[in-house]
C-alpha positions as CSV (number, residue, x, y, z in Angstrom):
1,X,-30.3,24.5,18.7
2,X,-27.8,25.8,16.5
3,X,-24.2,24.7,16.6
4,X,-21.4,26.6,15.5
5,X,-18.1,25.5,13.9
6,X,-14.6,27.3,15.3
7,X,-12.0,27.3,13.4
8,X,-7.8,28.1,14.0
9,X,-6.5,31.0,12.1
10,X,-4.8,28.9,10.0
11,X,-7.9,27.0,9.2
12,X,-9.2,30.5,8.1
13,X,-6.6,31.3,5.4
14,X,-6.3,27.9,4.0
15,X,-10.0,28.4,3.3
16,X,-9.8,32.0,2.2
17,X,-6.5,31.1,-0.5
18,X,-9.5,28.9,-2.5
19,X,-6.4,26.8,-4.0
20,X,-5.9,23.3,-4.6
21,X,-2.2,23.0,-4.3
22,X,0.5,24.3,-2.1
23,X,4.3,24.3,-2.3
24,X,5.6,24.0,0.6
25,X,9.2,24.4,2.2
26,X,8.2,24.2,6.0
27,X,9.8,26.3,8.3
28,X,8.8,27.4,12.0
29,X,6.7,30.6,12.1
30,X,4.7,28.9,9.3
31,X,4.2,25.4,11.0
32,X,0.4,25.9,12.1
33,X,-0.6,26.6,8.7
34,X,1.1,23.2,8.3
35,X,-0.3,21.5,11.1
36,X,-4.1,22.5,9.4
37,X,-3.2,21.0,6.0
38,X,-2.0,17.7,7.2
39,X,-5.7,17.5,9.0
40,X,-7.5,17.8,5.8
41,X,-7.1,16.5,2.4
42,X,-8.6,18.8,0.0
43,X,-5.2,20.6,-0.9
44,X,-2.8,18.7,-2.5
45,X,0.9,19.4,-0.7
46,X,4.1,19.5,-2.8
47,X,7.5,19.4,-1.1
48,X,9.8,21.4,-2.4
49,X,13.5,21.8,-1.0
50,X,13.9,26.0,-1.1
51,X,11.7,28.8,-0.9
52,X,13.0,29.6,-4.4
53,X,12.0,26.4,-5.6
54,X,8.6,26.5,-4.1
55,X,7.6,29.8,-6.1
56,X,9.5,28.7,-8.9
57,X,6.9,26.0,-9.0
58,X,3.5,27.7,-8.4
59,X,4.6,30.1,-11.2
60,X,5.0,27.1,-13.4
61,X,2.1,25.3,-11.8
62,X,-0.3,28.3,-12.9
63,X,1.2,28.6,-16.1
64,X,0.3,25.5,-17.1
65,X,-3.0,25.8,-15.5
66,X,-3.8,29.6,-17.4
67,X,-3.4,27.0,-20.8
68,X,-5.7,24.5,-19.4
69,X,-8.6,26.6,-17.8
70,X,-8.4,29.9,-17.7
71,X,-6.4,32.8,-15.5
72,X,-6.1,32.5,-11.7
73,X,-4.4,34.3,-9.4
74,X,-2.4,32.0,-7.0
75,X,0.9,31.0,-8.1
76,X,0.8,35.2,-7.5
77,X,0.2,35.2,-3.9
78,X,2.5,32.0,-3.3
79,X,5.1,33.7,-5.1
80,X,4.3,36.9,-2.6
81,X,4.1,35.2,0.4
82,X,7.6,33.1,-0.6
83,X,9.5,36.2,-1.1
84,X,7.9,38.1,2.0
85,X,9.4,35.0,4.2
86,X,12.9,35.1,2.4
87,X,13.5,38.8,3.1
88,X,11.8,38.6,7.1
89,X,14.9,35.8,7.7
90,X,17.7,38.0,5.6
């Protein structure tokens, strides 16, 4: 017998972002994306206190990492996905 696993949607694109650190600024359309990453531990969570300062961060968080091991592309998305969110509550 074969079992399958369901997962949430949030559970989905925590997988699919492949990164090991979010910054986060929670806020309520974004809470079950929240709710996921306190129920596992293999993405490290960083607080920040604005949306601003939360991409401000990944930017500088894959800056340093480009020196270290290479390009990756996720302080780009976070960065995205910040400003997407600051112009939806304008």
């Amino acid at each position: 017998m074969r079992t399958t696993e369901r997962y949430t949607g949030a559970a989905v694109i925590l997988k699919m972002l492949g990164v090991d650190t979010i910054f986060r600024y929670p806020s309520g359309a974004i809470m079950p994306i929240y709710e996921e990453l306190f129920r596992q531990s293999r993405i490290r969570r960083v607080l920040v206190r604005h949306e601003a300062g939360a991409a401000h961060a990944a930017q500088g968080y894959e800056r340093d990492l480009k020196d270290q091991s290479g390009p990756r592309g996720s302080g780009l998305l976070l960065l995205l996905a910040t400003v997407a969110g600051v112009v939806d509550d304008a």
